[in-house]
C-alpha positions, 0 to 999 in steps of 0.5 A: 374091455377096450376098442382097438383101431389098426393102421398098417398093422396087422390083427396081432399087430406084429408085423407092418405094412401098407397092405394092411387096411385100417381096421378096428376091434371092439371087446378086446380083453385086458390080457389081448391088449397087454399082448398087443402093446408088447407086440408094438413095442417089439415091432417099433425098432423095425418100423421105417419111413415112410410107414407109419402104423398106429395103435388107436385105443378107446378106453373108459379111462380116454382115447390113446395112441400109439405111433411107431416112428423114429423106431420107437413108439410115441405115446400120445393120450387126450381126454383122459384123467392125466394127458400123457405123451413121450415114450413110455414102455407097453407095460407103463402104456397099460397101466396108463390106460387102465388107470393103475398109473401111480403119480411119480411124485406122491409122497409115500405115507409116513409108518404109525409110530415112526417119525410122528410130529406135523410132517407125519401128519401132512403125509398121511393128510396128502397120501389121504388127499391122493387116494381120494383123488384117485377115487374120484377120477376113476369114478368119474371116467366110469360114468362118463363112459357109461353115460349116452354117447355123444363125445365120440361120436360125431352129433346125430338125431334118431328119427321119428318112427316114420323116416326111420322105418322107412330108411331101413326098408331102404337099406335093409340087406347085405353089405361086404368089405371084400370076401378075403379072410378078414373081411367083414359082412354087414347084414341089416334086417327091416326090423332092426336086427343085424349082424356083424361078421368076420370071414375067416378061410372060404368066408367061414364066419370066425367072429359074429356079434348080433345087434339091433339098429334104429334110423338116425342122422348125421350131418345130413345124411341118413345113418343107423345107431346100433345098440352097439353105441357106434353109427353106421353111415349111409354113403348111398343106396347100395353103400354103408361105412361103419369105423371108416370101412366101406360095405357094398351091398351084395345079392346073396 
């Protein structure tokens, strides 16, 4: 499952525009990435100043981004097991991304019984050393997914059990972003649950995901971690962001 982030894009990215607010996906399958990818690849063409719609990707393998400008896509990666950038197509950009990548450079393993001698040898020493490699980069861009966030998200603290509960019988309530199709509505309880929704036609709830938040900070200012490994802000009492979007507290 990947996390997808929209600028000036819309939810199937195939169309763009500055109507369209930065916004951002998680649990993206494999299948709705690849489709996404190609979505961009078509669009880019089309794309012009002053524009400039992004596809941000977090992936267990690193942070990716794809930029549509000059009417092509620029690929740009960090943090990952092979920094890449240039314009690679949307199918080379998934392989990229979930690591099917193959090194262009790798020296093909020599047949059993043809050519022998040390050539033959140092091949399949090097194919063996590349697999290996190989095995080891994944691994370790699993576990280092899997481990306790902190490297893409901004330092925090959870708080004593005091200030925590406290903060969230401060906070606890609704929050929206708007009550469009596509809006989003927070809803935090004083023991911790919440809910995320995503309103469809008259604020129908199209996606909603279920969690539990704990009283935290960050630079200063209190926040929520949500067992969604992600961090909910506190921008003030009637005020929470979450991925850069702004929620208001409603009455109902």
């Amino acid at each position: 499952m990947f996390s997808v982030g929209f600028k000036q894009l819309a939810p199937d990215a195939k169309n763009a525009g500055v109507e369209y607010t930065e916004v951002e996906r998680a649990d993206v399958s494999g299948k709705e990435l690849r489709a996404l990818l190609r979505s961009v690849a078509e669009l880019a063409p089309t794309v012009a100043y002053p524009l400039t719609p992004e596809l941000r990707i977090l992936a267990a393998s690193g942070r990716f981004v794809i930029q549509l400008k000059d009417g092509r896509m620029n690929f740009v990666s960090w943090s990952s097991a092979k920094s890449r950038g240039g314009n690679p197509t949307a199918d080379q950009i998934f392989s990229i991304i979930t690591g099917e990548e193959v090194e262009d450079d790798a020296t093909p393993v020599a047949a059993a019984g043809k050519g022998g001698g040390k050539s033959g040898v140092w091949r399949w020493v090097a194919g063996s050393a590349l697999v290996v490699a190989f095995l080891g980069i994944n691994f370790y861009s699993v576990w280092n997914y899997r481990k306790p966030p902190g490297n893409l998200l901004p330092a925090f603290k959870i708080l004593e059990p005091g200030p925590a509960k406290r903060t969230l019988e401060k906070m606890a309530g609704n929050y929206e972003t708007g009550e469009a199709p596509g809006d989003r509505r927070l809803e935090i309880k004083p023991d911790g649950r919440a809910s995320w929704i995503k309103f469809g036609p008259e604020r129908s709830a199209v996606e909603r995901r279920e969690f539990t938040v704990q009283g935290a900070q960050t630079g200063g200012q209190d926040a929520f971690y949500t067992s969604r490994k992600s961090l909910i802000k506190v921008k003030d009492p009637t005020s929470l962001l979450l991925f850069g979007d702004l929620y208001l507290r409603v009455a109902r």
